[in-house]
Each structure stands twice: as structure tokens, then as C-alpha cells.
C-alpha positions in Angstrom: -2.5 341.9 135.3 -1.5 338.1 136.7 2.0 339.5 138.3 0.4 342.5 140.1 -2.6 339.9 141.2 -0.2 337.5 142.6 2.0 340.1 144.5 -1.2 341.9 146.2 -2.6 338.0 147.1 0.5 338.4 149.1 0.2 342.0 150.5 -1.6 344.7 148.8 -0.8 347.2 150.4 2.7 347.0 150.3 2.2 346.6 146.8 0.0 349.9 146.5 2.6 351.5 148.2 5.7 350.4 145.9 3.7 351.5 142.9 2.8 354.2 144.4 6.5 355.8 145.4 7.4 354.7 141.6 5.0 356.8 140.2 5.8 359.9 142.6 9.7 358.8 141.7 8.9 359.4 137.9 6.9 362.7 138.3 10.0 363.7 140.2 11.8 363.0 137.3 10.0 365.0 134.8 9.9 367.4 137.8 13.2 368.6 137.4 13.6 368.8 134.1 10.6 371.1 134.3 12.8 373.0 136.8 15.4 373.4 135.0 12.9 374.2 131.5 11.3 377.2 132.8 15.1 378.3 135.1 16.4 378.4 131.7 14.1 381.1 130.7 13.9 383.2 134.3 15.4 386.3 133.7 15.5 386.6 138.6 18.5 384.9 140.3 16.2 384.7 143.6 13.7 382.8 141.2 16.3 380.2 139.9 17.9 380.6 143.4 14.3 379.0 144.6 14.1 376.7 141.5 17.4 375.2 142.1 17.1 374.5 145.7 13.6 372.8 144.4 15.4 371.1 141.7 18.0 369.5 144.5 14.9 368.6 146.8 13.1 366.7 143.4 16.6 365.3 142.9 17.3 363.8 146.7 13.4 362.5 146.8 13.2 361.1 143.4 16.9 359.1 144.0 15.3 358.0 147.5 11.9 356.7 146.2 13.2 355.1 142.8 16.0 353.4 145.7 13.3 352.7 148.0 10.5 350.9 146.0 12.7 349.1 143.8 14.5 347.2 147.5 10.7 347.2 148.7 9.7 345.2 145.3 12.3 343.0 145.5 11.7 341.9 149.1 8.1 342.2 148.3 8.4 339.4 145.8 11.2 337.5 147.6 8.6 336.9 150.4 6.0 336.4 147.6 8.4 333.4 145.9 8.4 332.3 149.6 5.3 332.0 150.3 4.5 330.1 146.7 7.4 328.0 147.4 6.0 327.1 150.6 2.3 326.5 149.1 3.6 324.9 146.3 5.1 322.1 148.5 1.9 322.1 150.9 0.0 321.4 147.6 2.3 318.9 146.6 2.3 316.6 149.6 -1.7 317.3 149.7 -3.1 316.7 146.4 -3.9 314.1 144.9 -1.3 311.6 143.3 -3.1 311.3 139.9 -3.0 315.6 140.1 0.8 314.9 140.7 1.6 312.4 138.1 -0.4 314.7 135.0 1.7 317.7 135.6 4.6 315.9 134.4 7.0 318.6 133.1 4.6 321.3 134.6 6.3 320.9 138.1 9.5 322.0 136.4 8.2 324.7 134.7 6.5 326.4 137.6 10.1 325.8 139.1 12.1 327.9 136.4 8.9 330.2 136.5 9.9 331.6 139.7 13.5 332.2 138.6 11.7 334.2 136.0 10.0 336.0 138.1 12.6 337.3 140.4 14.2 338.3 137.2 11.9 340.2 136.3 10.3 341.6 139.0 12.3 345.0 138.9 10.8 345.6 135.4 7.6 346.6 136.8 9.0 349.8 139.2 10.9 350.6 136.0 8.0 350.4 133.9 6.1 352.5 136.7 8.9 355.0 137.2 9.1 355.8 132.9 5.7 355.6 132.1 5.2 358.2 135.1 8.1 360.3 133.7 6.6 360.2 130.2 3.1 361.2 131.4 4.8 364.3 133.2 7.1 365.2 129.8 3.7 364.9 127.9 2.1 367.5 130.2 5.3 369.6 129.9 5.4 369.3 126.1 2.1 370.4 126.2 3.1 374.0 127.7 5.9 374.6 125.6 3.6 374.4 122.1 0.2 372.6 121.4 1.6 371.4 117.8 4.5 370.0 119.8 2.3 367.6 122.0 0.7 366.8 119.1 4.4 365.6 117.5 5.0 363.8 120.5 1.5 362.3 120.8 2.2 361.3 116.8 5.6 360.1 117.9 4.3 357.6 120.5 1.2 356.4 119.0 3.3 355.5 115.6 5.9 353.7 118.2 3.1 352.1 119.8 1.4 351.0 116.6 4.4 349.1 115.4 5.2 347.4 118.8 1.7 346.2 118.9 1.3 344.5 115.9 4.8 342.8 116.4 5.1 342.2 120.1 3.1 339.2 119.6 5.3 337.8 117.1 8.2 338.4 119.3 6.3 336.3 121.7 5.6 333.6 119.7 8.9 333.4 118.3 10.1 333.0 122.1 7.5 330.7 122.8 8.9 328.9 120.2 12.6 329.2 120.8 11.7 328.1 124.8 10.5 324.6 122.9 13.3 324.2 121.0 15.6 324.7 124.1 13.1 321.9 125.7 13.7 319.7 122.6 17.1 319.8 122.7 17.1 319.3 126.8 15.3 316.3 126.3 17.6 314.8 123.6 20.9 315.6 125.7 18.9 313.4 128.8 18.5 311.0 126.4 21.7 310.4 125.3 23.1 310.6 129.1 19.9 308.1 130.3 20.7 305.3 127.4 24.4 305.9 127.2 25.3 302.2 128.0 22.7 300.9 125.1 24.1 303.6 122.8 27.8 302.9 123.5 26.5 299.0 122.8 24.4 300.2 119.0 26.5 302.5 116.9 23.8 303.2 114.5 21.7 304.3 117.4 24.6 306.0 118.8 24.5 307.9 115.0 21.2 308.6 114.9 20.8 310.4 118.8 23.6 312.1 118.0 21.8 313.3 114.6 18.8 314.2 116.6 21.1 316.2 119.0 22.6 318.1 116.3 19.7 318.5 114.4 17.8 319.8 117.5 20.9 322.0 118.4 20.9 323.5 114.9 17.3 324.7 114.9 17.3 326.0 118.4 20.5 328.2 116.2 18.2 329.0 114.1 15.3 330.2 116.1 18.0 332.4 118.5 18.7 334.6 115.2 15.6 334.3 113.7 14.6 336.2 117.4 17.4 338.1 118.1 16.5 339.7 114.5 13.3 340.1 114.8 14.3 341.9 118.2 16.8 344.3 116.4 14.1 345.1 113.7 11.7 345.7 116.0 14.3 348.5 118.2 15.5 350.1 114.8 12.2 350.7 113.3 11.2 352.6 116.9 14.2 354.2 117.2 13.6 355.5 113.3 10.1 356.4 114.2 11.1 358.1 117.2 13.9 360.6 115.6 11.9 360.6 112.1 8.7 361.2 113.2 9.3 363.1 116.8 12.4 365.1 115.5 11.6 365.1 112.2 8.5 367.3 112.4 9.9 369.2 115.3 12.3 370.4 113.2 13.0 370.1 109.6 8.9 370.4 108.9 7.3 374.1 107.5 5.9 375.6 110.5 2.5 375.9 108.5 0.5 373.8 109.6 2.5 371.6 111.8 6.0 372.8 112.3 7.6 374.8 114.6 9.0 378.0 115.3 12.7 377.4 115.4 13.2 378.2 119.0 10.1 376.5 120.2 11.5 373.4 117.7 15.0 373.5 119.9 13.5 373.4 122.8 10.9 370.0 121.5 14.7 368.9 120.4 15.8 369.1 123.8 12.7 367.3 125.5 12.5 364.8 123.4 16.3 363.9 123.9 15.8 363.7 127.5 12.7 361.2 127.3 14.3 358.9 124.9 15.9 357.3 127.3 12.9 356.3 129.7 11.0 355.8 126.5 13.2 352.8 125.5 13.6 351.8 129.1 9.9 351.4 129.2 9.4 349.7 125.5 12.4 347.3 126.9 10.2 347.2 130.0 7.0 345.9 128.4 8.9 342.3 127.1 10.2 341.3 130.5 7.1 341.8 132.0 5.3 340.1 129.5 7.5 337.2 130.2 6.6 337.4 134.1 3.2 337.9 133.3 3.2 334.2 131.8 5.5 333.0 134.0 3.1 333.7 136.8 0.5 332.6 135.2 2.5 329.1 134.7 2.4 329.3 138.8 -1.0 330.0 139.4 -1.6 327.4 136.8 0.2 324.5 138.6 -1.4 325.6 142.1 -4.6 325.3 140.6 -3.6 321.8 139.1 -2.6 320.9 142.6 -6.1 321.5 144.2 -6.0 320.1 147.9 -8.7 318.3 148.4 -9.9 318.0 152.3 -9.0 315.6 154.0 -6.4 314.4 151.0 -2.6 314.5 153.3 -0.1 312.2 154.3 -0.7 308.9 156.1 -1.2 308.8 160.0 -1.2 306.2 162.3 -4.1 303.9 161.1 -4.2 301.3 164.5 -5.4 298.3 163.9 -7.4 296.2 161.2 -9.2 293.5 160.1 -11.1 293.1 157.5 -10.5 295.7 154.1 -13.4 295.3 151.6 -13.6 297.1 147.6 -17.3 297.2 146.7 -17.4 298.1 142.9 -13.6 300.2 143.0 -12.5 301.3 140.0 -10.7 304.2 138.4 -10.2 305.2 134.5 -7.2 307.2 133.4 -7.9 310.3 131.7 -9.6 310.3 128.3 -6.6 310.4 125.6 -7.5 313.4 123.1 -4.8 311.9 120.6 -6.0 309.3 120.3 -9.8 309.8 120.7 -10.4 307.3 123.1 -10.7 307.1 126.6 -8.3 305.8 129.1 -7.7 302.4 130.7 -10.4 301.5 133.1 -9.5 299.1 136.2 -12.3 297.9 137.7 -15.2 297.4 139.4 -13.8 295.2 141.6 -14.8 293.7 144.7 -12.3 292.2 147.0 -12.7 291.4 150.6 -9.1 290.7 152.5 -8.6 289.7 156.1 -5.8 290.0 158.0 -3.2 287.9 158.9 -3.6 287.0 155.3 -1.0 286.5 152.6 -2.5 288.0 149.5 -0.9 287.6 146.0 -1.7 289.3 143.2 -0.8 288.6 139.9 -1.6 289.2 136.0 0.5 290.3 132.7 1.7 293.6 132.0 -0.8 296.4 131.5 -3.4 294.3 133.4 -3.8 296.7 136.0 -2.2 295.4 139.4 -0.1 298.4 139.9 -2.9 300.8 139.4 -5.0 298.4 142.1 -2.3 298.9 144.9 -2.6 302.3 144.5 -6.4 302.3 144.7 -6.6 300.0 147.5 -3.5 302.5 149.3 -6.1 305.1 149.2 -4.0 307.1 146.4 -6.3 307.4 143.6 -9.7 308.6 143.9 -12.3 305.8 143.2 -15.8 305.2 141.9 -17.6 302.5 144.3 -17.0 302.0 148.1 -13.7 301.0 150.1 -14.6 300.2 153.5 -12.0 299.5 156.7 -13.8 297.4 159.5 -17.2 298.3 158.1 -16.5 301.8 157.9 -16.8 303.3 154.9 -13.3 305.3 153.8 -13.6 308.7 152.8 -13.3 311.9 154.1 -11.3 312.3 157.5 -10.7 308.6 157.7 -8.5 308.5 154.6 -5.6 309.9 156.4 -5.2 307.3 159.0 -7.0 304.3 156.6 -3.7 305.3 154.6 -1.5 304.7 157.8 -2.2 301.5 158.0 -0.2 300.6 155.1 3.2 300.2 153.8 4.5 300.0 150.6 7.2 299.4 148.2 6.8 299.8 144.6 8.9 299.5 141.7 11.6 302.5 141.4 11.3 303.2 145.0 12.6 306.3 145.9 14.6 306.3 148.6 15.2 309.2 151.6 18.5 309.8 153.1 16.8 309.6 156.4 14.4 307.9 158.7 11.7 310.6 158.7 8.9 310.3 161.5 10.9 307.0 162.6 12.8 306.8 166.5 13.9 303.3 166.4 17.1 301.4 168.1 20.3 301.9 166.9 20.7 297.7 166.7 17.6 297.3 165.3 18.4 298.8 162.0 22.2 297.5 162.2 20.2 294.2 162.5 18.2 294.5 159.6 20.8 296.0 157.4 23.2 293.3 157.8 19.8 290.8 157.6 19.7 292.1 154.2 23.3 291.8 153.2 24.2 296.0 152.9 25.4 296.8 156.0 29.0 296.9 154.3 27.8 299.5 151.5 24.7 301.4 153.2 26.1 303.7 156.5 23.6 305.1 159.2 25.5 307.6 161.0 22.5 308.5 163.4 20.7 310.6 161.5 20.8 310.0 157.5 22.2 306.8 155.2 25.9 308.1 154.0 25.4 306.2 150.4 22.3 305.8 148.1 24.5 304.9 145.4 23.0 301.6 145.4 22.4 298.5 142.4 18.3 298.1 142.0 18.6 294.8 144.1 20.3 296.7 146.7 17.9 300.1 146.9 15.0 297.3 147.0 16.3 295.4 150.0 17.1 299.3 151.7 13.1 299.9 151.1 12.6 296.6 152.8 14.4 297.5 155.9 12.4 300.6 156.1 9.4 298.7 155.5 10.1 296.8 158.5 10.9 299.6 160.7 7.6 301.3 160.0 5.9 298.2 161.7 2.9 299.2 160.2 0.1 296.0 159.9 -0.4 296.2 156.3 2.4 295.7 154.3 2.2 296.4 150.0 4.8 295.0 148.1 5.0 295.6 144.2 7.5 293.0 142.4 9.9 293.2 145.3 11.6 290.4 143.5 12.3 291.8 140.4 16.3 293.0 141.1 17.0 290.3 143.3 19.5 287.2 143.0 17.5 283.4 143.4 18.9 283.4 147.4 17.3 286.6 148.4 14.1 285.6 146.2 14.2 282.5 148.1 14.3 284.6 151.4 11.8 286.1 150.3 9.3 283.8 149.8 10.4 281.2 152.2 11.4 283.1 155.2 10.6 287.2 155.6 6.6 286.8 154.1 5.9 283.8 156.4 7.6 285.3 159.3 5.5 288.9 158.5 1.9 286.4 158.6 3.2 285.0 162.1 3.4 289.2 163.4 -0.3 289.3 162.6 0.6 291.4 159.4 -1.5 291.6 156.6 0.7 290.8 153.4 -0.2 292.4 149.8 2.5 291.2 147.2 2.6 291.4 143.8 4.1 288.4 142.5 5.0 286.6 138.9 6.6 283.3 140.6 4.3 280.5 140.4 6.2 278.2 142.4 4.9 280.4 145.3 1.5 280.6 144.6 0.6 277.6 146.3 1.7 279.4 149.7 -1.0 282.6 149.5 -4.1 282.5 151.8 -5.6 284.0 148.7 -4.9 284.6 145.3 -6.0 287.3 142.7 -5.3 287.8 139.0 -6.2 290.8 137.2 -6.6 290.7 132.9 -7.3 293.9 131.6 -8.4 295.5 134.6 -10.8 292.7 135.5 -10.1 290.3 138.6 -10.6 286.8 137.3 -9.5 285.0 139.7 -10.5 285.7 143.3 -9.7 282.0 145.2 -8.9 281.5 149.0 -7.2 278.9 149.0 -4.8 276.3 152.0 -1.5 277.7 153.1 1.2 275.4 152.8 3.5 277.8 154.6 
């Protein structure tokens, strides 16, 4: 079982325990109405004297374990969603980027997974508790009459029969119903991401709305389809359970399997009193079936996130100067749909120096994003990189990766200055260098508004750029929001004055009146370098 496995990952013990109190809590249970079966038919007030005072004690211990291991489950799995949480994130900041970017939607999943989870959690000491209880009424049954077990074993194994062969189709039908509410999540992000275009095109307007409704209409129709197939699925147990249990136990000849009439009351009476943990438990089994895959969605995404040693955040890199690719390249994942495989950047070889300004340039789809990322040390590559000679891999890759920074298209952007201590002025400076001072506010420790145009969250990366200091700076279309004066700034005053520092300057650029200015110049075509020229600064 996934759920039990991931709790005792986290403590097993604890976990033995929990089950362990449920159980006892359920045999309680039957306990006493064992107690109160056979005080029923004691003829000696000292005997039901000493059967009632046990009856209390079953009574105070069963209320105190049921109490007990349902508060110890849930802070057992409260420390459990903890821990994930916290590995979860570990994972995240350590694995791989390429890991990160294929989980797509996964990440969220494995999110609302462990709000199912905590959900759910308290099925399992109820599930415990009843199926406990039920063993004991089974063993109970069994004193009372033989033929009556055998009623109640008919009972459950009919009940049991039915569930099994349409439990899965409940399942798939919510399986099925969880898509259509991801359908129509998507189409409602849609319509709220493109609401300018739509409000612009009222046929496409018409036609997402359509979709919306259309999407709306079937998730409708999938919440009856499964909220009947549910209902069916109770009423057909609960006819089994009074046909079939009550049924024989009292309205069928005694030869050769009714009862006699007294023995049938008193089946009557037991099976009334385990009806209720019998449908507690059959509601049980669905909830933790839904746990069960929610943890396994977990476990799933962990896996997915594999650290691999020596994979983790940038640290300070020192110096450089020379960075060399010897035969780098990298090929996105094979594409089952469309039975091919993926893009391939590469091999390229690339030698750049510092104090160099470096542009790199190329149509769309050529492959000039996917080479920053390869030279940053963010996807694993096939053929060499080296950093002063050294080959990087391993242990270096952490601080070859603090050598850069970077901003790339869509930057995100923090609220604060983490790992950063510089002067106050300093960043006042850049800020109003960059023309935001009067909408971006530092109040000492985080930026009071990221509501910011594309041009302006740009120029905000910038100035965290700069503040980094770090000697290899990676720019990716910084250009691309920004009006002709702070383009011109761009290439006329902030790259040269970066070259002076001794930086070493990776842009990606489409302006050709600039080219002229690069120490060295690279194009890409379909993953393929073909041009590689050092060429005269004019800057």
C-alpha cells in the first residue's frame, strides 16, 4: 500500500502504533456488544454486575484509542506533508532544469495531491477501526449459530463481489471527471490569458466561450454520470446487505439454511449493529483509493525530480578566462506523437575569452536559447565544457555556474535581493539609471511593486544583474520590450562600459547595426553554429 509506505518512510513506528490502537479500538467495539450479547442472556446480577463494569471499561478505552490514533494519524501525516513539502522544494532547487521543465502540470498535481492526502488521511484509522469491528462481529456471529456466520459470510462476500467488479469503474469514471475539471480549468485560463485579443475578435470571443460551455457541459455530464454510478453502486449493497443477510436470517425455512426464530432475532440484531461500520468501511475503501493515487502522484514527481550530485544552485565562481565547448550538444526528448525525435543543438565548439563582447544570433527555433542554457551549466550535455582548462563536471558545476549571470526572456522577478548586501545608493543609483525609480520602491528589504510593463521588469532584471557583479554576464533579447533610447543605451553605453569592468559579455542580439561592435560573433541555424568570426571592436 503506497500511503502506508509513505507514512512509515517517515516514521514506522509511530505508524505501527496508530494502526495498532485502531485495531484494539475496533475489537473494543465488538467487545461490548459482545458484553452486552451474552448479559442479555445471564440469568446472575453479580455476573452482569461484572459484565457491565467490563462493558464501561471497553467503552472508556475504545473512545480513548479511536480519539487517540485518529489525532496521532493526523499529526503523523501533517509532519509527513511536511517533510515532502520540504523535499519537494530541496528537489526542486536541485534537479535538473530539463527534469523541471517536463513535469509541466505534474508540479501542480503533486501540489493538490497533498491536499488530498490530508483529506483523506483519517480514512485509513476508520477503515482500521471497522474492518477490526467486523472481524470481531464475525467471530461473535460465529458463536451465536454456524448457519448464521455462514449468512453473514454470504452477506459480505456477495457485497464484496459487486464492489469489486464496479469499484474500478467508479474510478475511472473519476479519473475521468478529474480531466474534464482540467479541461475546463484550462479553458477558463484561456479566456482570462487572451482576454485583450478576444475582446479585440468576436468570433474568437464566440468560439472560447463555446469551448467554455461546451467543456462546462460535459464536466455536467460526467458529475451525474458519477454521482449515479455512486448511488447504484450503495443501493445494490445496501439491497444485498438486508436481502441477502436479513433475508436468510429470517424469512428463509430453517432446513437447510434458516434459522430458529430466536437464534434469527438475535442475527437480526447483530447484523443491525454492524451495518453501520460496514458502510463506514465500504465508504472507507474509495477515499483511500483516492490517497492511494494521490501518493503515488507524490512519489511520482520526487522520483521525476532525481537530484543529481553535485546538481544545486550557483556559488561563487571567482574568476575566469577562457570558457571552451568541445563537441556540447543536447537533444530534447524523443516526441512519441510524432514519432520522431527531438531538436538536437549541437556539437558545438566554441572557445570565448574574457573581457570579450560575444553576440549571438540566428532565427527562431535555431537554438540560441537552448545554447545559453547549455553553456550556464543548466542542461546536461554530451561532449566536454571546460573553465580554465578544467573540465566542468561534478563538484565544479556549482561554482562554474556562479560565475554567470543571466537574464532571459520572461524573467521572473523576486520581491527581494536574496543572497545580495549591497548599499542603499547603489541600487537607488541604478534604479533611477534605468528610469523606475518612480514606479519600483525598495523599502530595505523587498521591491513594494512588481506590477511592472515587460520593458520595465526587463530593466528591473538589469539592475539585479548589475548588483550581482558577477564576471560573466548572459543576456537573452534584453532588447526585445524596450523603447529605441534604452536600446540605444544598451548597445552604446551599459555593454561597453560592462567590457571596460573586465566582464565577459554573452548577448543575444537580432540588431545588426550592432554587430560590427562584438569581439566575436556567432550564428546558430538549426542548432548548427555557422558562423564563429572574431572580429575588430569598434567600441
Amino acid at each position: 500500500m503506497i500511503l502506508l509506505g509513505l507514512l512509515r518512510r517517515h516514521d514506522d513506528t509511530r505508524v505501527f502504533r496508530i494502526l495498532a490502537l485502531s485495531a484494539v479500538g475496533g475489537l473494543l467495539a465488538a467487545g461490548t456488544v459482545a458484553a452486552a450479547n451474552i448479559a442479555s442472556n445471564g440469568e446472575e446480577s453479580s455476573a452482569s454486575l461484572g459484565l457491565g463494569l467490563a462493558f464501561l471499561a471497553a467503552l472508556a478505552i475504545m473512545f480513548w484509542c479511536e480519539r487517540w490514533s485518529a489525532r496521532a494519524l493526523v499529526e503523523l501525516y501533517e509532519d509527513v506533508q511536511q517533510t515532502l513539502r520540504a523535499e519537494l522544494a530541496e528537489r526542486l532547487r536541485s534537479a535538473p532544469l530539463r527534469s523541471v521543465e517536463r513535469l509541466h502540470d505534474e508540479r501542480g498535481r503533486a501540489v493538490g495531491a497533498l491536499t488530498t492526502l490530508s483529506t483523506a488521511v483519517t480514512q485509513i484509522v476508520t477503515l482500521v477501526q471497522q474492518a477490526s469491528f467486523l472481524a470481531c462481529m464475525s467471530f461473535i456471529i460465529a458463536t451465536v449459530s454456524i448457519k448464521a456466520l455462514l449468512i453473514w459470510l454470504i452477506t459480505g462476500a456477495a457485497i464484496a463481489y459487486w464492489l469489486s467488479t464496479n469499484l474500478r469503474t467508479l474510478g475511472a469514471l473519476q479519473s475521468r471527471q478529474s480531466r474534464r475539471a482540467g479541461t475546463l480549468h484550462t479553458k477558463v485560463e484561456e479566456l482570462l490569458d487572451g482576454f485583450m485579443q478576444l475582446k479585440l475578435d468576436p468570433q474568437a470571443s464566440d468560439v472560447s466561450t463555446n469551448e467554455i460551455h461546451a467543456a462546462s457541459s460535459d464536466r455536467c455530464r460526467g458529475q451525474v454520470e458519477l454521482t449515479a454510478e455512486h448511488d447504484r453502486n450503495y443501493l445494490v449493497a445496501n439491497a444485498l446487505f438486508y436481502g441477502v443477510g436479513f433475508g436468510l436470517a429470517v424469512f428463509a425455512p430453517e432446513r437447510p439454511l434458516g434459522l430458529d426464530p430466536l437464534v434469527g432475532y438475535e442475527m437480526t440484531i447483530l447484523l443491525a449493529l454492524s451495518i453501520g461500520p460496514l458502510f463506514n468501511c465500504l465508504q472507507a475503501i474509495p477515499a483511500v483509493s483516492e490517497a492511494e493515487s494521490a501518493a503515488s502522484t507524490v512519489l511520482e514527481v520526487l522520483e521525476g525530480l532525481a537530484v543529481v550530485e553535485g546538481d544545486v544552485a550557483g556559488e561563487d565562481g571567482g574568476e575566469i578566462s577562457e570558457l571552451e565547448l568541445r563537441g556540447v550538444a543536447f537533444t530534447y526528448e524523443t516526441r512519441r506523437e510524432a514519432g520522431s525525435s527531438g531538436f538536437t543543438v549541437g556539437p558545438i565548439d566554441l572557445t570565448l575569452r574574457r573581457g570579450d563582447l560575444v553576440f549571438i544570433t540566428g532565427g527562431n527555433g535555431s537554438g540560441k536559447t537552448t545554447l545559453m542554457k547549455m553553456l550556464l551549466g543548466l542542461y546536461p550535455v554530451e561532449g566536454l565544457v571546460r573553465w580554465d582548462g578544467q573540465p566542468v563536471r561534478g563538484d565544479h558545476l556549482a561554482r562554474y555556474r556562479g560565475l554567470f549571470t543571466a537574464i532571459f526572456g520572461g524573467q521572473f522577478l523576486f520581491d527581494r535581493l536574496y543572497g545580495l548586501d549591497v548599499p542603499r545608493e547603489r541600487l537607488d543609483d541604478l534604479l533611477e539609471r534605468f528610469g523606475i525609480a518612480d514606479v519600483v520602491r525598495f523599502d530595505g528589504t523587498r521591491f513594494q511593486n512588481l506590477e511592472l510593463s515587460s520593458g520595465q521588469r526587463m530593466r528591473l532584471a538589469m539592475v539585479v544583474a548589475l548588483l550581482e557583479d558577477r564576471p560573466v554576464c548572459v543576456f537573452d533579447e534584453w532588447t526585445a520590450n524596450q523603447d529605441p533610447k534604452s536600446t540605444w543605451f544598451y548597445y552604446e553605453t551599459l555593454l561597453p562600459e560592462l567590457i571596460r569592468a573586465g566582464k565577459t559579455v554573452i548577448a543575444v542580439s537580432h540588431d545588426d547595426r550592432f554587430f560590427a561592435r562584438a569581439d566575436h560573433l556567432i550564428q546558430l541555424e538549426q542548432g548548427r553554429v555557422i558562423v564563429d568570426r572574431r572580429q575588430a571592436s569598434d567600441s
